[in-house]
Backbone as CSV, one residue per row, in Angstrom:
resi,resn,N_x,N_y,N_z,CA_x,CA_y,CA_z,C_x,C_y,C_z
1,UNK,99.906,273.489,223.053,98.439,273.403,223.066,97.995,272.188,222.258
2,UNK,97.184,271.449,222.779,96.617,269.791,222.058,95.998,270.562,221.290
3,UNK,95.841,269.208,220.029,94.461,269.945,219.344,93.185,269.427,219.618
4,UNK,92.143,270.149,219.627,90.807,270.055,220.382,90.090,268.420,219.557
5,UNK,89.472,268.434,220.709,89.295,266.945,220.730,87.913,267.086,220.366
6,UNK,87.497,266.088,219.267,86.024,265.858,218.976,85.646,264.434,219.368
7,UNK,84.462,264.940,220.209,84.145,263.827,220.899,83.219,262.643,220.404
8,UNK,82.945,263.569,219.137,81.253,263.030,218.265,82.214,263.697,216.802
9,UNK,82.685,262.682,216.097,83.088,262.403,214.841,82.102,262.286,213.430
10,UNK,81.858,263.082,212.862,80.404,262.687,211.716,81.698,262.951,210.694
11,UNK,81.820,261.644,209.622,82.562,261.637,208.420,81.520,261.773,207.226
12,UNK,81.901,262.957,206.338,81.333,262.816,204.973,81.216,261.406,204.193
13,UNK,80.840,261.533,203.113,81.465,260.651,202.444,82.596,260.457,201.742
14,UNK,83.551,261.292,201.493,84.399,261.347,201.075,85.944,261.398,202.456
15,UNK,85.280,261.135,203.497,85.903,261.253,204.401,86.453,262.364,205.458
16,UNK,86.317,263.569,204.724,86.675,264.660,205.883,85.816,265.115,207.079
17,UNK,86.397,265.346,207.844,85.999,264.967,209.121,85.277,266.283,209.666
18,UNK,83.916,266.309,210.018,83.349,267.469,210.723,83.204,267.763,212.039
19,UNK,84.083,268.701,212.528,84.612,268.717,213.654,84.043,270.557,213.974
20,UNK,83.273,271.114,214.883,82.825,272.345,214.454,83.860,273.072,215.406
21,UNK,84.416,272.413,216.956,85.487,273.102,217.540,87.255,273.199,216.930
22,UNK,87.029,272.395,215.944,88.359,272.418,215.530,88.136,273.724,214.291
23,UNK,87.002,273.735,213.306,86.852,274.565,212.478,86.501,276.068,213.005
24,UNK,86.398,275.998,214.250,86.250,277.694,215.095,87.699,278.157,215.196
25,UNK,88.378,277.546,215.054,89.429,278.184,215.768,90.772,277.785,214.489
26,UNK,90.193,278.725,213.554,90.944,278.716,212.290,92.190,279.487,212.739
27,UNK,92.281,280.687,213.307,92.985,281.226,213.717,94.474,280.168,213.976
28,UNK,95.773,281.463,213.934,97.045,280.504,214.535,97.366,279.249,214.185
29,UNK,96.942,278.973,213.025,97.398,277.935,212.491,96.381,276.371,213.008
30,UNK,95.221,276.666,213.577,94.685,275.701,213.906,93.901,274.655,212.998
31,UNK,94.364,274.744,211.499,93.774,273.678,210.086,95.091,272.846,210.572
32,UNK,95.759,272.789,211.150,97.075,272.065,211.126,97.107,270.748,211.838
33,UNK,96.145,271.190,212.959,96.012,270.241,213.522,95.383,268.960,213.481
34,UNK,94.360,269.398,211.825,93.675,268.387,211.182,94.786,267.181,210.813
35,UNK,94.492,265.902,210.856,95.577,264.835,210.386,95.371,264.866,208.421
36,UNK,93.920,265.123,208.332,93.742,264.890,206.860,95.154,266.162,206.051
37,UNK,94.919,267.033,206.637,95.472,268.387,206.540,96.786,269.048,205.910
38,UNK,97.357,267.987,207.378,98.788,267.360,207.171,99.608,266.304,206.020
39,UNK,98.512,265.352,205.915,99.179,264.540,204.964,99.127,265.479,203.790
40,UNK,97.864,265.838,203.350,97.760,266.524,202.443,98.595,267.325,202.136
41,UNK,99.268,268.427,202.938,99.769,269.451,202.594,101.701,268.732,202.493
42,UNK,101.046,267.646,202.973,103.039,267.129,202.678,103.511,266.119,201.628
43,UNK,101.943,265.520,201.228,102.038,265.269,199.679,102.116,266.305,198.784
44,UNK,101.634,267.652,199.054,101.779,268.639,197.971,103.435,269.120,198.586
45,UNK,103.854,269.252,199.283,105.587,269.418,199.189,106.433,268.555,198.414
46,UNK,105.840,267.182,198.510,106.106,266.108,198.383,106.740,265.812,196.480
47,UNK,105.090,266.507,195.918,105.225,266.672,194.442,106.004,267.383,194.368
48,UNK,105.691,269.048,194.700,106.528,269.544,194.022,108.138,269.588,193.967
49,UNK,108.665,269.132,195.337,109.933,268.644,194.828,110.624,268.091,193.744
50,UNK,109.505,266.861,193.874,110.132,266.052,192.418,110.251,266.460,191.430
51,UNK,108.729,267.276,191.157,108.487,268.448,190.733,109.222,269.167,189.859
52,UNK,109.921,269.792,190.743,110.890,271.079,190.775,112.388,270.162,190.115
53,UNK,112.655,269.167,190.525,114.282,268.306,189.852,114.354,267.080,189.023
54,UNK,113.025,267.037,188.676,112.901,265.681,187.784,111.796,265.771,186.875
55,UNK,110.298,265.782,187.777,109.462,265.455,186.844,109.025,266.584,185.691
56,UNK,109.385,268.185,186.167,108.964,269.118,185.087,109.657,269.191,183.943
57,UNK,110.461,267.883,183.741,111.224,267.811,182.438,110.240,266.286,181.761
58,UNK,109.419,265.741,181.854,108.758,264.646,181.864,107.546,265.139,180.998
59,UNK,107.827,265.182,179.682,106.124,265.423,178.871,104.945,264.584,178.981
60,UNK,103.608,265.262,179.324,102.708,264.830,179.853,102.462,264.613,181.554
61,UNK,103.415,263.685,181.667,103.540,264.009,183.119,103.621,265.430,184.249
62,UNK,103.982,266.330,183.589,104.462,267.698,183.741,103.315,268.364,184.064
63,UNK,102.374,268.355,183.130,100.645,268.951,183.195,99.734,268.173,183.827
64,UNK,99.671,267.082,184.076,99.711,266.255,185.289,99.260,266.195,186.383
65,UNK,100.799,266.182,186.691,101.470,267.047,188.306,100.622,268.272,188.679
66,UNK,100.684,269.249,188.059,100.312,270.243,187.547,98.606,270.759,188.064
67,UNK,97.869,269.910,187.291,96.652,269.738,187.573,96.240,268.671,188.961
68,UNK,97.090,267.796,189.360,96.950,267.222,190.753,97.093,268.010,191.977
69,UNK,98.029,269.043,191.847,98.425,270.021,192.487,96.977,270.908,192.839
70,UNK,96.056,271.163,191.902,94.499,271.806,191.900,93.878,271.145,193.105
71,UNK,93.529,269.853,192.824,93.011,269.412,193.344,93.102,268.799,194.657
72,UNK,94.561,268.370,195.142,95.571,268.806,196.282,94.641,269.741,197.301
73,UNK,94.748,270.967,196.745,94.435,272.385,197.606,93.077,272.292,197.647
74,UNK,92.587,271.905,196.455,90.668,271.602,196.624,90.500,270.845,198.307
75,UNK,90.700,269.918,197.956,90.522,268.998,199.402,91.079,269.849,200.557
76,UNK,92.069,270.394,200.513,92.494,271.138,201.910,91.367,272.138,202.159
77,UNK,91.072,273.205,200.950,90.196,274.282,201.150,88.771,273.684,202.092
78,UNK,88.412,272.154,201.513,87.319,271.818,201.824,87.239,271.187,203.085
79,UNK,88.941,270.984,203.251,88.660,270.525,205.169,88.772,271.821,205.619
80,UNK,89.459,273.035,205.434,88.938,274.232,206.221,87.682,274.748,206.447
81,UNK,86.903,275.099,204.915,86.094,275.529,205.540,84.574,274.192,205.873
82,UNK,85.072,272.600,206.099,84.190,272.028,207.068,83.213,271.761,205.826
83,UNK,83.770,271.453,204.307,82.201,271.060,203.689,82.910,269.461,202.820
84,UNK,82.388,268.626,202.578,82.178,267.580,201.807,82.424,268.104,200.137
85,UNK,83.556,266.910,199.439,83.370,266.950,198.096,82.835,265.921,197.175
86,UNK,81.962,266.439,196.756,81.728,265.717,195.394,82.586,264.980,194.276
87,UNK,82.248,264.047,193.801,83.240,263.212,193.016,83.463,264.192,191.833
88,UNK,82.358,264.821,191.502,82.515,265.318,190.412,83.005,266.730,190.133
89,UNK,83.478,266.895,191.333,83.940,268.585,191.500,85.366,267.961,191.790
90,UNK,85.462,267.017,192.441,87.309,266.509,192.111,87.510,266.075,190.904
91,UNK,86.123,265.996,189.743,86.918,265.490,188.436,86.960,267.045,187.508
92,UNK,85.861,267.760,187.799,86.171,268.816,187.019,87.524,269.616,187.310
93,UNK,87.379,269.340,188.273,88.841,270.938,188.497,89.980,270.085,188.145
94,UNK,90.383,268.549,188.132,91.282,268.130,187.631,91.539,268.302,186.209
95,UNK,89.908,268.004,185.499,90.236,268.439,184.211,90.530,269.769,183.461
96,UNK,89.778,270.839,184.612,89.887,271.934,184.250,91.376,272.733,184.228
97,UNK,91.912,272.186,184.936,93.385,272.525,185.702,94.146,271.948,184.198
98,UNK,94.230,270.642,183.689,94.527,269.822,182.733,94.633,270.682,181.855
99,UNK,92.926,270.979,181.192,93.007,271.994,180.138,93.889,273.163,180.154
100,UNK,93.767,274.160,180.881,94.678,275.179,181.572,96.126,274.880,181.347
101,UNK,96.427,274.089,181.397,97.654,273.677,181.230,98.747,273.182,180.243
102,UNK,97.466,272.669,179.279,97.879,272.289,177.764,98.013,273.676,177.039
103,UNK,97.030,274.454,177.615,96.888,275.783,177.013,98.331,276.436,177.433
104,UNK,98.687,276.474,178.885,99.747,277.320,179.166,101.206,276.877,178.003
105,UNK,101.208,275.055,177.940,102.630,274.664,177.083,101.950,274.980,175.699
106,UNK,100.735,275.205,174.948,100.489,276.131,173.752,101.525,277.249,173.535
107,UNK,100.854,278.338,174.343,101.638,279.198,174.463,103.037,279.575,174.544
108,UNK,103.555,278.428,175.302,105.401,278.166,175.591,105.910,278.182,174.151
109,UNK,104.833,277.020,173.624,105.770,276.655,172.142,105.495,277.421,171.197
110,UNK,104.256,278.422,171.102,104.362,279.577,170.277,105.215,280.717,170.626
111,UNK,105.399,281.338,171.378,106.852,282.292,171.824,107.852,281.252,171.367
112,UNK,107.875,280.208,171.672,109.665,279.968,171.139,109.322,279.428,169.737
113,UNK,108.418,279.172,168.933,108.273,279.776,167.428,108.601,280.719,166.953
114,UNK,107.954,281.896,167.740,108.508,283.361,167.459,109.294,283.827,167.799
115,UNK,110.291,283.618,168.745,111.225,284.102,168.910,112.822,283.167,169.318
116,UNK,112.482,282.126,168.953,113.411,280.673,168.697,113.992,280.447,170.692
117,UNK,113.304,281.043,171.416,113.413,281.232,172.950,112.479,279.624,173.710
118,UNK,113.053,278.713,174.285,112.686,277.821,174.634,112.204,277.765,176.136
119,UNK,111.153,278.092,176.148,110.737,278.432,177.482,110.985,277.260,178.685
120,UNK,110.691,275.749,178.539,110.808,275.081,179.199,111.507,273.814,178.241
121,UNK,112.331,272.855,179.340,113.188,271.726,178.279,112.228,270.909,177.922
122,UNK,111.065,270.842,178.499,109.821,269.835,178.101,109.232,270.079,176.953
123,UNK,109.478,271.154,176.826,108.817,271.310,175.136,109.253,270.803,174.533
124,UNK,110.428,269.794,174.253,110.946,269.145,173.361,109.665,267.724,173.035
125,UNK,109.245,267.679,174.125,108.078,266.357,173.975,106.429,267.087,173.609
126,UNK,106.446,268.228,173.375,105.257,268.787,172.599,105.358,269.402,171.257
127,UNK,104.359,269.273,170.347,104.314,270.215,168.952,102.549,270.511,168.938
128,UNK,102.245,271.562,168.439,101.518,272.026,168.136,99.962,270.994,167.882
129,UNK,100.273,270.112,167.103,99.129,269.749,166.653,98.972,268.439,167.853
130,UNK,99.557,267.874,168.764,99.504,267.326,169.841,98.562,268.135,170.401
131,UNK,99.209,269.496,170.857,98.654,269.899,172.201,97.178,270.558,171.563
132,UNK,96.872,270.755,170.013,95.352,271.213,170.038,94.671,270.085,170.356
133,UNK,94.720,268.917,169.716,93.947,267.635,170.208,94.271,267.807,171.637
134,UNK,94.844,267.566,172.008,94.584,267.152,173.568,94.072,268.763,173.895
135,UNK,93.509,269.432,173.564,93.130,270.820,174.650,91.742,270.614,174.231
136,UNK,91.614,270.418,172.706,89.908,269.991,172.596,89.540,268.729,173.178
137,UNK,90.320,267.359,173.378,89.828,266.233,174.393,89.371,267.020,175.683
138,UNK,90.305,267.545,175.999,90.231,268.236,177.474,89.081,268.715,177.490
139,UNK,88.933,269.654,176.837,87.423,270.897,176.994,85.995,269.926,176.859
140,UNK,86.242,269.082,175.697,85.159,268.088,175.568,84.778,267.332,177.000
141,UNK,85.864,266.905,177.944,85.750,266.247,178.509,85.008,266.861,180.137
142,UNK,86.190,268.039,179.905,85.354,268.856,180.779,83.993,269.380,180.857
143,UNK,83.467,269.716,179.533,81.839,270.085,179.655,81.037,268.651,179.628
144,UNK,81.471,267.555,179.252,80.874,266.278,179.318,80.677,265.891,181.127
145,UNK,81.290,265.849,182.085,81.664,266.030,183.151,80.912,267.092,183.858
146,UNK,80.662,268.149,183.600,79.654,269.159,184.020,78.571,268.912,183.880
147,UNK,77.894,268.576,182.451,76.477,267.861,182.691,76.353,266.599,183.211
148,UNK,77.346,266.088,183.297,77.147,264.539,184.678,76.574,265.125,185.818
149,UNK,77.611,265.956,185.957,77.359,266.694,187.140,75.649,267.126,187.950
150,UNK,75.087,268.246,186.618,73.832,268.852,186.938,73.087,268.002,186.942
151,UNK,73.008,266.569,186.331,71.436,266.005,186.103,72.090,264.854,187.037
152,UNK,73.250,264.509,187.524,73.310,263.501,188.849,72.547,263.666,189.978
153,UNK,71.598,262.398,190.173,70.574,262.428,191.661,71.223,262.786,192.508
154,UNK,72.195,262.499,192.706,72.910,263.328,194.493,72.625,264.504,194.455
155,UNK,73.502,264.936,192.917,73.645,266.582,192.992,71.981,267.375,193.166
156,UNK,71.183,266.995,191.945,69.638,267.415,192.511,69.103,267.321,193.354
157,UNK,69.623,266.236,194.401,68.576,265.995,195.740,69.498,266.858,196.660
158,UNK,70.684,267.086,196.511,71.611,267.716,197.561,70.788,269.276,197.541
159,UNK,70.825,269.797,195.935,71.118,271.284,195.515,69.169,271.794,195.826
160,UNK,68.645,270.386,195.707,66.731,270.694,195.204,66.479,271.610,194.020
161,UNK,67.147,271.588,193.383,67.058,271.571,191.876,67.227,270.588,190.798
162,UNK,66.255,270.644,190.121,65.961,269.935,188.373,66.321,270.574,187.255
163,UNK,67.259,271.575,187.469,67.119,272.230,186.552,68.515,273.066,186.387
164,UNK,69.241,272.159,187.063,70.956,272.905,186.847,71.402,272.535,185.534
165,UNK,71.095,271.567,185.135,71.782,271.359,183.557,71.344,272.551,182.445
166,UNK,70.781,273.475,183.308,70.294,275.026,182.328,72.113,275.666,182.305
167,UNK,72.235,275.447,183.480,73.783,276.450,183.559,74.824,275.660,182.208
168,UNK,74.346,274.831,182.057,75.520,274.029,181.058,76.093,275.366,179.870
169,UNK,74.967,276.151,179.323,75.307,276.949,178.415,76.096,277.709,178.936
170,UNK,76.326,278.351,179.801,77.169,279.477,180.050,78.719,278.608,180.539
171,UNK,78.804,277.686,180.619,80.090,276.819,180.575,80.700,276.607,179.862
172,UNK,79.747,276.074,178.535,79.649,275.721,177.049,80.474,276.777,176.407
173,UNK,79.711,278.147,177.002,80.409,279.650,176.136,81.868,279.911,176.770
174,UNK,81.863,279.718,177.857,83.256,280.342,178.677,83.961,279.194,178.011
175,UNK,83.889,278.020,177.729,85.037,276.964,177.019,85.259,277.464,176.118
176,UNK,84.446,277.550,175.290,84.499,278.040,173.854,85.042,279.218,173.372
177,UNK,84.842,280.241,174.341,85.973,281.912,174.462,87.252,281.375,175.047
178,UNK,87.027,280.391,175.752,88.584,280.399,176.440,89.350,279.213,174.690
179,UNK,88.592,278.898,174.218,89.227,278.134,173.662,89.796,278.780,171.997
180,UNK,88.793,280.103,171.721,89.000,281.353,170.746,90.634,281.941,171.290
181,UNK,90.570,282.110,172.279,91.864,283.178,172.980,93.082,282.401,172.732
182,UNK,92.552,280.720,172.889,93.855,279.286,172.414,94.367,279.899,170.896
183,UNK,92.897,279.524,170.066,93.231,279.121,168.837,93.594,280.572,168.301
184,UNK,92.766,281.298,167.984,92.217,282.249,167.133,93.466,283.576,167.919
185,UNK,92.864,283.874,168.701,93.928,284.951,169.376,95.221,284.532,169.762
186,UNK,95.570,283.271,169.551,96.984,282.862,170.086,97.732,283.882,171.574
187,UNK,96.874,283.355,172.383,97.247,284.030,173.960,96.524,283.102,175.037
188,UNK,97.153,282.273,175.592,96.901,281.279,176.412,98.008,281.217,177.722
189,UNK,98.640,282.355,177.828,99.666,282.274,179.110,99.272,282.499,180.344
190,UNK,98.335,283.321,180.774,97.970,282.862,181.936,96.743,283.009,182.337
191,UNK,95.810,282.558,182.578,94.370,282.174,183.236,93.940,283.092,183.981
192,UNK,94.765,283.592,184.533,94.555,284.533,185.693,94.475,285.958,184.647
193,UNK,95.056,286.511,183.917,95.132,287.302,183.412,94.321,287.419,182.190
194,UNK,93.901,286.481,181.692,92.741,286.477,180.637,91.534,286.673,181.058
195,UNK,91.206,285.831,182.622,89.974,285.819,183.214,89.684,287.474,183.568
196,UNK,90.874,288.163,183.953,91.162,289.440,184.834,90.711,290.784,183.442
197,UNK,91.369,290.092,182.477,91.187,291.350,181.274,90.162,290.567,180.185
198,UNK,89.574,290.006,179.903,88.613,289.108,179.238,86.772,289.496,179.723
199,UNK,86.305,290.694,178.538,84.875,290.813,179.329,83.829,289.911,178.956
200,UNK,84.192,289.326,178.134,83.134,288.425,178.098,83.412,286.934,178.576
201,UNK,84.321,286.644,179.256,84.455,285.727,180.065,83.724,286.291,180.976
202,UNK,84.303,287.208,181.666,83.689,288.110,183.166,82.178,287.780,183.048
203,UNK,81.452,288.223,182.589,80.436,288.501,181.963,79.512,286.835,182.165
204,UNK,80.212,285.962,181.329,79.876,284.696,181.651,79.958,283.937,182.791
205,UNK,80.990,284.307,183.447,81.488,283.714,184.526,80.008,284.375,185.816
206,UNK,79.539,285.589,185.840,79.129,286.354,186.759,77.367,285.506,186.174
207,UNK,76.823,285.301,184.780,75.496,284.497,184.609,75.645,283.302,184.894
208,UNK,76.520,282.460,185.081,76.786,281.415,185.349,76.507,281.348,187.076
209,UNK,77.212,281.938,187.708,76.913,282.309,189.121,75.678,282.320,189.598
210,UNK,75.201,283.472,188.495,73.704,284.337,188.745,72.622,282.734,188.286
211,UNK,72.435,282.240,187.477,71.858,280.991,187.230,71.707,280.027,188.261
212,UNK,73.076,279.761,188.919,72.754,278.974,189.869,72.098,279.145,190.884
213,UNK,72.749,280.979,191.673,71.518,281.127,192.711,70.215,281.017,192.319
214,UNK,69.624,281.426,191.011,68.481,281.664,190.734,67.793,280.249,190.755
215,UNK,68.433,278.707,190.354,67.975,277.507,189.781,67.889,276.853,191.393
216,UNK,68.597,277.110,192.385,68.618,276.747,194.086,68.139,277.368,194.758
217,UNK,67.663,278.641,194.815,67.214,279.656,195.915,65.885,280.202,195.544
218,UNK,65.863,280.438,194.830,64.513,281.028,193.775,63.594,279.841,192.845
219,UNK,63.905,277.970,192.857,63.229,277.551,192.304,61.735,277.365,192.263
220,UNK,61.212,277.569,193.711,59.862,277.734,193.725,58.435,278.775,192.452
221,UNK,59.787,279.515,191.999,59.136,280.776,190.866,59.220,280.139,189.907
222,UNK,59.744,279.108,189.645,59.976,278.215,188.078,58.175,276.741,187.882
């Protein structure tokens, strides 16, 4: 079966291609047939090979990879479901992924503090007071990057809101708990599981949400 032919091509700006018969027919493997799709998904094989026999022994480079890998799948997600990315949503999740990650080799090198157990050979190129600086660069950089974000003319004329740089606080707080659980609670292993058992992340994460519909859908009441 060819893949369906678009006869009338409209490119974002970022280049992915809006095609509405190719995006109907998600089914059976039909994202595949995208060319963007493909490369994409064979540069992400691509890494992690190296990945997997060379580079996850490579400090710095390692978290990296790591966080390129995020953003990798960002772009695929966004040729499936048919929407355009923002520059600044490929810089946050890179950084966010980044942070995440300094946090995860935190954690590595505190278990093998405590229990002289060396979780990965790369830890030999991290110590402690490295990876807090670089997790507070990170976080800094990341909420610096978020308010680019809200008060950028694209983003306001895209969203028709003036008034997204309100959400900054509830970003501000979720860094700042995620960054308590780093320091203070010494438990940074996995993201998924902090976000999952963490209520006042939850909590933040769900006003943060709630803000935005309210600052795009509901601005006429402001």
């Amino acid at each position: 079966m060819p893949p369906p032919d678009c006869s009338r091509k409209n490119h974002s700006k970022n280049g992915i291609r809006d095609c509405p018969d190719t995006f109907a027919l998600r089914g059976g493997g039909a994202i595949l047939w995208i060319p963007q799709t493909i490369y994409l998904i064979s540069l992400y094989i691509l890494i992690n090979l190296f990945y997997t026999f060379k580079l996850k022994h490579i400090p710095i480079l390692d978290i990296f990879i790591i966080a390129s890998g995020f953003v990798i799948r960002l772009f695929v997600g966004a040729i499936a479901i048919g929407v355009g990315l923002s520059e600044w949503i490929i810089v946050m999740t890179f950084l966010l992924a980044l942070f995440l990650a300094l946090a995860k080799r935190r954690d590595d090198l505190i278990l093998h503090e405590s229990n002289g157990k060396k979780m990965r050979k790369v830890m030999d190129g991290y110590n402690k007071q490295f990876l807090d600086i670089a997790i507070s660069i990170s976080a800094s950089v990341v909420m610096i990057a978020y308010i680019l974000w809200s008060v950028s003319s694209e983003v306001k004329a895209r969203l028709h809101s003036d008034y997204l740089y309100l959400t900054s606080i509830f970003v501000l707080a979720g860094i700042f708990r995620y960054m308590q659980i780093i320091f203070v609670d010494q438990k940074s292993g996995s993201p998924t599981k902090i976000i999952l058992k963490d209520r006042f992340l939850q909590i933040v994460v769900i006003a943060w949400l709630l803000s935005l519909v309210v600052l795009i859908y509901f601005k006429g009441d402001f």
